[in-house]
Structures are given as C-alpha cells and as structure tokens.
FIRO-241899 format. One line per 8 residues: number of its first residue (from 0); their letters; for each residue x, y, z of N, C-alpha, C, O, CB. Coordinates in pm, whole numbers, always signed. Glycine has a CB too. Example, Ala and Ser with C-alpha at 12.3 -4.5 7.8 and 13.67 -1.06 7.14 Angstrom:
<sites>
0> as> +1319 -569 +780 +1230 -450 +780 +1320 -330 +780 +1424 -332 +846 +1131 -447 +905; +1285 -225 +708 +1367 -106 +714 +1290 +3 +787 +1341 +114 +804 +1408 -60 +572
</sites>
This chain:
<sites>
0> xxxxxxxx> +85 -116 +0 +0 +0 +0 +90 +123 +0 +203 +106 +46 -97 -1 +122; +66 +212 -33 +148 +327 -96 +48 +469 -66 -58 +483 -128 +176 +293 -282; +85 +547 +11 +26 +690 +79 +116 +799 +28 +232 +809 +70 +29 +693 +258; +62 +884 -65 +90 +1011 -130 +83 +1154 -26 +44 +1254 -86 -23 +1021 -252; +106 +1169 +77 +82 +1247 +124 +124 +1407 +112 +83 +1493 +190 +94 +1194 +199; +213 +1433 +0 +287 +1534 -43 +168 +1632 -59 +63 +1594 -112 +377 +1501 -172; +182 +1743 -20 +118 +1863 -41 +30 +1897 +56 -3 +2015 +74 +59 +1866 -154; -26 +1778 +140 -129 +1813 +185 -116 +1823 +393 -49 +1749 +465 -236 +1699 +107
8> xxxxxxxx> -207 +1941 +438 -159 +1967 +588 -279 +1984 +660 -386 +1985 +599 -63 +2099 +612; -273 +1998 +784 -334 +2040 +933 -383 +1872 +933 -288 +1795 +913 -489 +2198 +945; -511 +1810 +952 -512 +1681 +1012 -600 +1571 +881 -684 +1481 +892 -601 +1699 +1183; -522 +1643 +748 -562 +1557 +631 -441 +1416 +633 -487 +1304 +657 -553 +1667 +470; -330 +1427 +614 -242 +1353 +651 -258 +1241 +769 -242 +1119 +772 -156 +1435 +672; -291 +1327 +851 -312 +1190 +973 -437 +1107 +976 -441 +995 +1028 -314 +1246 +1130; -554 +1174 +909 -651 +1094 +925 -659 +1002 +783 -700 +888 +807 -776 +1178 +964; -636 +1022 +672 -560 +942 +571 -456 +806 +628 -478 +689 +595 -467 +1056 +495
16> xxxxxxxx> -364 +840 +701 -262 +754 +738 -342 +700 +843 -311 +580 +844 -120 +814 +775; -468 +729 +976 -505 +639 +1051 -595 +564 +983 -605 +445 +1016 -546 +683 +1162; -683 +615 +870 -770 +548 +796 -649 +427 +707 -733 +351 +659 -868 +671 +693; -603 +409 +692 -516 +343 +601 -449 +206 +685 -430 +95 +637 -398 +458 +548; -428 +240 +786 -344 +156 +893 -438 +28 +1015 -415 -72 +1083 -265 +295 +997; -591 +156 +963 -684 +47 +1037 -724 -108 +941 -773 -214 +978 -843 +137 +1071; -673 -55 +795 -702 -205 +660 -568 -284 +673 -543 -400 +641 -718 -145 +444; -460 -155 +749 -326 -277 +722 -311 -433 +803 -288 -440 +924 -176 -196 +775
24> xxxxxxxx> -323 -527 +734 -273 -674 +802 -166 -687 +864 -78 -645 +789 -254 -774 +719; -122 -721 +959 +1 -744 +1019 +94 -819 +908 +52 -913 +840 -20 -830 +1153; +226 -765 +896 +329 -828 +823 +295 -695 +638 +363 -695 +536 +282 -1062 +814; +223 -643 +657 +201 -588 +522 +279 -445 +515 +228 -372 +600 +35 -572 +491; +347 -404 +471 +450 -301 +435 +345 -162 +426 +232 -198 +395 +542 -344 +273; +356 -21 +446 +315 +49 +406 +401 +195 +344 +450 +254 +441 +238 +45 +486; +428 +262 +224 +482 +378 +233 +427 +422 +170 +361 +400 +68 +587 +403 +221; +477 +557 +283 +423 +725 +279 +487 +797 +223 +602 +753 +229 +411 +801 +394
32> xxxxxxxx> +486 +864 +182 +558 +1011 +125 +498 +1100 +151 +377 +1098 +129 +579 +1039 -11; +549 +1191 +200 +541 +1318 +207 +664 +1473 +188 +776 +1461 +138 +490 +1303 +320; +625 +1560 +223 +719 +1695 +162 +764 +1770 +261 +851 +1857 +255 +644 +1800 +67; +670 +1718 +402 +665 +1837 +522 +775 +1803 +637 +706 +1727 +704 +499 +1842 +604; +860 +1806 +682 +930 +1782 +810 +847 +1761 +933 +854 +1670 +1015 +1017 +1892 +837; +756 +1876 +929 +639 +1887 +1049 +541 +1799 +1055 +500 +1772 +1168 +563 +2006 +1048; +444 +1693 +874 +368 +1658 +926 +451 +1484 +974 +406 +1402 +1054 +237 +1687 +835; +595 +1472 +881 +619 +1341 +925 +646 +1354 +1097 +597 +1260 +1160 +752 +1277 +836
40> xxxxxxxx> +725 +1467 +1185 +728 +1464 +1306 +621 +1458 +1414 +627 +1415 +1529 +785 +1544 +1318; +495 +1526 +1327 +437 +1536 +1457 +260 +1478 +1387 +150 +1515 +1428 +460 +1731 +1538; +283 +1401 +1301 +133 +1349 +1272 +181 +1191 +1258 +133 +1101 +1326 +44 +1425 +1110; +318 +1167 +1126 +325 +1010 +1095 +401 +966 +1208 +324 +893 +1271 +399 +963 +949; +509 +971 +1267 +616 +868 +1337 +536 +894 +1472 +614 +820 +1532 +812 +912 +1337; +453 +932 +1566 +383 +915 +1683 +224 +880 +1625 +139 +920 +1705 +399 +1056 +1781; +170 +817 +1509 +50 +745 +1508 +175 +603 +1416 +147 +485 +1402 -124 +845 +1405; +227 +630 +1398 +286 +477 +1386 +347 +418 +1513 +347 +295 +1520 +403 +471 +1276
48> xxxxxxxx> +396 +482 +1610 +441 +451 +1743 +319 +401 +1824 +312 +308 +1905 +507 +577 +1810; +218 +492 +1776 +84 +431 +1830 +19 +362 +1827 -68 +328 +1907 +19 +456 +1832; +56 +319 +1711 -20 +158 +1676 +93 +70 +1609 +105 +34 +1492 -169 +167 +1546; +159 +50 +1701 +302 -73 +1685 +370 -115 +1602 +401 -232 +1584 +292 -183 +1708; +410 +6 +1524 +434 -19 +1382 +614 +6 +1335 +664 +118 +1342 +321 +95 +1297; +678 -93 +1298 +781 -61 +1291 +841 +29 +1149 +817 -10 +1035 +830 -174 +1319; +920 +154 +1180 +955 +206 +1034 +1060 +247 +999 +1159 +253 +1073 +893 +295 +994; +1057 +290 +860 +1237 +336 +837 +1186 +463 +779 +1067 +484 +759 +1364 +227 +708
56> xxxxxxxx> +1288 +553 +752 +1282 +690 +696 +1410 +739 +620 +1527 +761 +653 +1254 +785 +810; +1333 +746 +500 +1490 +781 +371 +1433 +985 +352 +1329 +1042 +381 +1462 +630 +111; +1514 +1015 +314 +1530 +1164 +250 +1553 +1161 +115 +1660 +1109 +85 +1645 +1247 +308; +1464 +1214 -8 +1588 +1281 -152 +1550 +1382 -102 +1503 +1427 +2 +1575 +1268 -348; +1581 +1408 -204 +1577 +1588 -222 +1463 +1719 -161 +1468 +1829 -105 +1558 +1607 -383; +1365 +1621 -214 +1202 +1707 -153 +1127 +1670 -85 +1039 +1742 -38 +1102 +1739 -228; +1143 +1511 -52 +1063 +1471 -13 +1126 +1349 +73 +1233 +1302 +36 +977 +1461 -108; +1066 +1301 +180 +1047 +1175 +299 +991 +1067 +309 +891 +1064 +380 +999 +1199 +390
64> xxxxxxxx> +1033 +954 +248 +962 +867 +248 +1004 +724 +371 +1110 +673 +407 +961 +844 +102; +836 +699 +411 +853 +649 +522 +792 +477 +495 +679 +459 +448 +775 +751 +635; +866 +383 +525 +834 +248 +456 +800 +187 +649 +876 +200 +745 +1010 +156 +329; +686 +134 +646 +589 +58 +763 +534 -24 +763 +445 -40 +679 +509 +97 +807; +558 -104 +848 +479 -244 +908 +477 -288 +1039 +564 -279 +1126 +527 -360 +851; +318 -358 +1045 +298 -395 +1171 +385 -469 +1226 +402 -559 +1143 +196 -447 +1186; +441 -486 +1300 +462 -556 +1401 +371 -706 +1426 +251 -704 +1454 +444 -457 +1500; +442 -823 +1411 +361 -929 +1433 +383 -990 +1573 +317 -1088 +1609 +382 -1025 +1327
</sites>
C-alpha cells in the first residue's frame, strides 16, 4: 500500500494515514511520502508509534519517504 501524502496539511495527513493503517494486516508493508518535516514529526512517526508499527525513513531531495509495518 502506498500513501501520497505530499502537499497536503493540518489533520488531512493523519486521518488518511489512521484510515489506512486500520485495513493494514500485520506483516504488510506500508509507504508514505510526504514533503513536510512537520507533518512526518508530529502526525506520521507518533500514530505509527501508536499503533506498533515498525519504520524506516529515507530523505531525496524534496521529499520523505517512510516504509511501515505492523509488528507481528
């Protein structure tokens, strides 16, 4: 599953990414992208902490992409 989140702010991002995470199966991969520093700090990596989700986080140039999965 694959989350576009680039461009978009205030609590569109998070409720996208909690809506998204409530279909994820345990063991199933998820990445995000996004553009913002702010919404990956303070919307994605504490609702993935919140629901037991292990992740990694790469940088290019413009953008953050964040690769996730449950925890089995």
């Amino acid at each position: 599953m694959e989350l576009d989140l680039t461009g978009l702010c205030c609590s569109v991002p998070q409720l996208t990414l909690y809506s998204a995470l409530k279909k994820l199966e345990p063991g199933t991969k998820i990445r995000i992208i996004t553009d913002d520093r702010t919404v990956l700090e303070r919307d994605i990596i504490p609702l993935l902490v919140k629901n037991g989700m292990s992740y990694t986080i790469t940088q290019d140039e413009d953008n953050f992409l964040v690769v996730a999965s449950r925890r089995t």
